[in-house]
N, C-alpha and C positions, 0 to 999 in steps of 0.2 A: 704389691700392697705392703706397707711397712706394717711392724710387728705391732703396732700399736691396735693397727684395723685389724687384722689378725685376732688380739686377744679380746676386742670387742664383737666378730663373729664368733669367738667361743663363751662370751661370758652364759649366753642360756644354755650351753649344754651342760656347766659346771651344775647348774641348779636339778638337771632332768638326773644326769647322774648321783645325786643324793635323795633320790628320789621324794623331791618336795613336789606335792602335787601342785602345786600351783604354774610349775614350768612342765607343762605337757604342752602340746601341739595339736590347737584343736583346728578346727577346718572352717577357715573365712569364707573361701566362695569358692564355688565351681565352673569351670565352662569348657565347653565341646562346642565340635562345631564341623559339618562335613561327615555326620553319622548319623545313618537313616533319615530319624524323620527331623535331624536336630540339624538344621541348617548355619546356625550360628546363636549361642546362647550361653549368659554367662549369668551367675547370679548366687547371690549370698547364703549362708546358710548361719542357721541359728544353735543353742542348745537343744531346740526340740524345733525340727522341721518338718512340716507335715505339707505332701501334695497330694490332692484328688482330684479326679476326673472319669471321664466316662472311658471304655474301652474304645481302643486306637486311635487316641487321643497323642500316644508316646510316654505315657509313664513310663512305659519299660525301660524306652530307652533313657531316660535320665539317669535310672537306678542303673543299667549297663555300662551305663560311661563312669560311674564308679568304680568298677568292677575293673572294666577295662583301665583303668590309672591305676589301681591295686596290683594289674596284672605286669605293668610298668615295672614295678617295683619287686618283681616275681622274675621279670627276664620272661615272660610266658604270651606276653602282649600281644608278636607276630601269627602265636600258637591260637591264642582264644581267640584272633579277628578271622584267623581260616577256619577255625571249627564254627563261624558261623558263614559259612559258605563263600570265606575270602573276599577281598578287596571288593569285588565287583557288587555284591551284596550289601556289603557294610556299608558302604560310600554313599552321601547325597544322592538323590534321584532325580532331586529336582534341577533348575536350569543355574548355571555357574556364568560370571562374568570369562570373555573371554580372555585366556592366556591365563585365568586360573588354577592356579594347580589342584589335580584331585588329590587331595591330604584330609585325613580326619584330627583332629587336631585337639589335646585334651589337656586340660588345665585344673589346677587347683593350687590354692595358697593356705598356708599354713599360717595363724598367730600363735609365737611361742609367748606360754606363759597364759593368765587370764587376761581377762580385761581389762583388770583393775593395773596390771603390774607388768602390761604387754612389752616382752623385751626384743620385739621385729616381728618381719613376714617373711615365710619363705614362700615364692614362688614355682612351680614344676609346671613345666608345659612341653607336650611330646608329640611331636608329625608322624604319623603309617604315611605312606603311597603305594604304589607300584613302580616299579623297576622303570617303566614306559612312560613315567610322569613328566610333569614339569620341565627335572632337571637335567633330561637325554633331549631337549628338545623335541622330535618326532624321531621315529624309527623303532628298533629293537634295542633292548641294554645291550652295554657293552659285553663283550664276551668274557672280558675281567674281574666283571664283577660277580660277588660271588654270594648269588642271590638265584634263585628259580624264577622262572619269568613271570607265573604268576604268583609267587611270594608275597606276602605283604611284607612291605620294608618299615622298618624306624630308620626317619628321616633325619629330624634334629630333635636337639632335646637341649634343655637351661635348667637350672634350679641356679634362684637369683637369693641374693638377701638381702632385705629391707631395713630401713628403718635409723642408719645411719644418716650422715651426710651427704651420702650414695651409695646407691645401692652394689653389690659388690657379686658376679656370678661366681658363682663358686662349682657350674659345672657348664660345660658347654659341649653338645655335639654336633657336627655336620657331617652325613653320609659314615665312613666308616671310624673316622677320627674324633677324637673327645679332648678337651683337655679340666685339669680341674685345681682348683686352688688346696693345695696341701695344709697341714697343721701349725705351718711357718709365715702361711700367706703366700709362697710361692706355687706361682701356676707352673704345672705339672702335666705333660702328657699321658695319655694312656699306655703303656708297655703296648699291649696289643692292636692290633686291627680289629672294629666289629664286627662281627658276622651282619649283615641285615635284618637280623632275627632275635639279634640282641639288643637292649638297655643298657647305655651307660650308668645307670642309676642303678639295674642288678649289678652287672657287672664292676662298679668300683667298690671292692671287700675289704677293703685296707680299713677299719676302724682308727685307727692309731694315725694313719696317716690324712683318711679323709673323712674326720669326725660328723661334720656334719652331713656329709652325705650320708654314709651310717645311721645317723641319728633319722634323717629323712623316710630312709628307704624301711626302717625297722617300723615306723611308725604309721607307714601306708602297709606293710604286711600285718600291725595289727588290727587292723579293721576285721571287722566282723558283718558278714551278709545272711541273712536270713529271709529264705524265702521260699525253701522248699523242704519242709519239714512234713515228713510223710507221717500219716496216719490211718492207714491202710494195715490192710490184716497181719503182712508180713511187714510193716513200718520196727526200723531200729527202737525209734520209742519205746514198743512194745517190749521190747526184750531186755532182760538182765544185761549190766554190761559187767568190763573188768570193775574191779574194786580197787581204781587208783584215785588218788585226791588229784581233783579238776577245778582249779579256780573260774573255769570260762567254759559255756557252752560248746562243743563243736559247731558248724554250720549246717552238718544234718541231724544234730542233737542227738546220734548213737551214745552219746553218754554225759542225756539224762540224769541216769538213775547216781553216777559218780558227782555229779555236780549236786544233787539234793543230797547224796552225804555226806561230802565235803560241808554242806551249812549245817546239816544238824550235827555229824561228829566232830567235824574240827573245828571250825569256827564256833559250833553250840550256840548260835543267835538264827533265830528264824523268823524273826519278828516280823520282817518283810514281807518274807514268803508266807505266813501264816497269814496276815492281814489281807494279802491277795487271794490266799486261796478262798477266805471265809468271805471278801468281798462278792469273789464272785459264784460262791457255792457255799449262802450261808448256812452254820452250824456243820460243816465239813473239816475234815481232817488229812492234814499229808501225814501217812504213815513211812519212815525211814529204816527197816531195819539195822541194826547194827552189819557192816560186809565183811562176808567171808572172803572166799574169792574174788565172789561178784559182787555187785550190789544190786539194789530194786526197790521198787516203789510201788505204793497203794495209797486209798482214799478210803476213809472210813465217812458215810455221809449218816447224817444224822435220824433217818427213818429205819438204817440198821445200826445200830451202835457196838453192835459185835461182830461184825462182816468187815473183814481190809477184803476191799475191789484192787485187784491185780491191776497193773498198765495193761495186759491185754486184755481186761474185762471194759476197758472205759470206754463210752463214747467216742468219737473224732473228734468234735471240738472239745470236750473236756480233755483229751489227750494233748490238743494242738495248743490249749490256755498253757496248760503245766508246764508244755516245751518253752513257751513263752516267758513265763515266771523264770523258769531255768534260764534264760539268754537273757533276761534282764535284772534279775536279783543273786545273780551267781557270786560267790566268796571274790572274787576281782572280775572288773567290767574293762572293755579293751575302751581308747579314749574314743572311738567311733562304732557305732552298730545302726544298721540299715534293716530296715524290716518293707519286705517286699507283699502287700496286701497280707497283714497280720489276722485281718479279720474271717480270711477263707475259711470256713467249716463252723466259725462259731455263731452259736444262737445268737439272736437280735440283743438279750438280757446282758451278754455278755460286754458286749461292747463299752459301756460305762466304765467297767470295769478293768477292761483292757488300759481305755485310757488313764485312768487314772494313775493304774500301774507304768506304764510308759513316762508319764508324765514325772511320776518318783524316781524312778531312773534314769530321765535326764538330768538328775540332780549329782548324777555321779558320771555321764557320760556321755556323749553327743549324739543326740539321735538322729535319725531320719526316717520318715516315715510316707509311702506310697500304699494308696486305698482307691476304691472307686465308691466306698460306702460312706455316704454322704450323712449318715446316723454317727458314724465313728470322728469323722471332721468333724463335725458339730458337737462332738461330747469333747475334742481336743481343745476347742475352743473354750467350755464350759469348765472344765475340771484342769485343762495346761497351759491357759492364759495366752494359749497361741492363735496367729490370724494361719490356716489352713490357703494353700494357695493352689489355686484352681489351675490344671494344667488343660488347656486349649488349643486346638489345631488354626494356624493361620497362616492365610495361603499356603497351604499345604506342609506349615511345618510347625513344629511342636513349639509353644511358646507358655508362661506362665501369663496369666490375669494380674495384669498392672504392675507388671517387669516395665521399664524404664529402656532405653537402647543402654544405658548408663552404668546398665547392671544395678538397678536397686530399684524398690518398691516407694510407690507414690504415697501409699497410706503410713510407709515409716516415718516420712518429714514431715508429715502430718501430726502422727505421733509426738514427736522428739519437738515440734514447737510446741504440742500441749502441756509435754511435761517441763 
């Protein structure tokens, strides 16, 4: 590749590292395919993406297949497909054309920059198998390869770049060998051998050398997943944490109480957060002490107006709103957060409220959102201007209501000719 294409795959990272927000990377589409109940599916995602459906339906698994591409980018991919009971588990169930290979297969694409000012796409798409797939024909792995028999393997892997003249790979792997375009536009081997249990996308560290991979790989580990936030007697929430400044939730929100004061000491704007908490517990108060050590939180509600209610005095869902408020009005928001059934534990009143809040928060960050509670879809629609899409089991495999084989939505071009 001449230096010219070269300095046109770097012109968006110039912009990301000056940190102009307008050069983030937010996430065009998704697709899996060859995982549980997801036999082959791919499809768009928006600023604020909302699916429901009824149970074992496969919501989960769409929200997994995120996780799992996260994990990609973690090096931990082979790790989180055996802690879910390995290949044989994980893999399609249903019936395969013959001489197909059993591969779970995960995708997503990247637009750098906004909308308005889109400077490409990047694509990532990653193969697991087993050792015994496809590529041994029939029998046992070779004895060379240096993989356990029932390991789950990464197979191949690409991150492409769009948006050019053509489009330009800038990583490639097959089996244990990678190769990848450096910062000169010279394609570059990997130093190493993979293990079968590695990413090439963890695995290339070189910043300097392979910036956009870098750039890539930082940017699926900032994703943030929310979905098991406990609030329970001995729930993290419940407890003081250290007293360090936290721009972003954790993913089991142990610190809460560092992110609420983080906005009320150092940022000192709570406008946000106060508006949600009075939305949905009007004439209510978040109370922040100043932190010593630790920090902590209480609620002053307005039937006692000299009582702070401690975090472990609160409700479950009035505890599980706050964690919420915190992973989505936090001092900096990561460019992706996935909320996995937000509405668990909260009263039916809440839910308005919930959305609304989401909805404000996609204004700073990409959401996605899986529910089965058809009150909370319906307030998405009402209060976040979104069409909720309905996730439905066909012939036995998880699909959305009015996905297209095309990867897109019928009522979009409907859309886009009204306006």
């Amino acid at each position: 590749m001449s230096n010219r294409s070269s300095r046109r795959c770097h012109r968006w990272l110039d912009g990301r590292e000056e940190a102009d927000a307008e050069a983030v990377m937010h996430i065009r589409e998704i697709g899996a395919a060859g995982y549980r109940s997801l036999r082959g599916i791919r499809f768009p995602i928006g600023p604020l993406t909302v699916f429901v459906g009824a149970n074992g339906v496969g919501k989960s698994n769409l929200y997994r297949a995120l996780q799992l591409l996260q994990a990609s980018a973690a090096g931990t991919l082979a790790r989180e497909l055996a802690a879910e009971g390995g290949m044989e588990s994980a893999l399609w169930a249903g019936p395969r054309r013959v001489g197909q290979p059993a591969r779970i297969k995960l995708s997503v694409e990247l637009t750098v920059g906004s909308d308005d000012t889109a400077q490409g796409e990047l694509a990532y798409d990653v193969q697991a198998g087993l050792a015994f797939s496809y590529h041994h024909e029939i029998g046992l792995p070779k004895i060379t390869d240096a993989a356990f028999l029932l390991e789950p393997q990464v197979k191949q892997e690409t991150l492409v770049l769009r948006g050019g003249r053509r489009p330009q790979t800038l990583l490639e792997r097959s089996g244990p060998r990678a190769t990848a375009l450096d910062d000169k536009g010279r394609k570059q081997p990997f130093g190493l051998q993979l293990l079968a249990s590695e990413t090439a996308l963890s695995a290339m560290r070189d910043a300097a050398r392979f910036p956009e991979i870098d750039a890539v790989r930082r940017t699926m580990l900032d994703w943030r997943f929310y979905h098991d936030l406990r609030s329970d007697r001995g729930s993290p929430l419940r407890q003081p944490c250290l007293a360090v400044t936290t721009p972003t939730l954790s993913s089991d929100g142990a610190d809460l109480a560092a992110v609420f004061a983080t906005l009320v000491h150092i940022r000192e704007d709570t406008e946000d957060l106060d508006r949600a908490v009075d939305d949905a517990f009007p004439g209510a108060r978040l109370v922040v002490p100043q932190p010593g050590r630790t920090a902590s939180f209480g609620l002053i509600f307005p039937d006692y107006p000299k009582r702070v209610f401690e975090a472990a005095e609160l409700s479950d869902g009035t505890l599980r709103y706050l964690a919420l408020a915190g992973a989505l009005l936090g001092y900096r928001l990561p460019d992706f957060i996935a909320l996995n059934e937000p509405e668990a534990s909260l009263h039916p009143e809440l839910l308005a409220p919930l959305a609304r809040m989401i909805a404000r928060a996609a204004t700073r960050s990409q959401i996605w959102v899986v529910t089965h509670s058809q009150v909370l879809a319906q307030a998405f629609a009402e209060h976040g201007g979104v069409t909720p899409r309905t996730v439905i089991k066909r012939n036995g495999e998880t699909w959305l209501d009015g996905l297209r084989l095309a990867g897109d939505f019928a009522d979009e071009e409907t859309d886009d000719e009204e306006v």
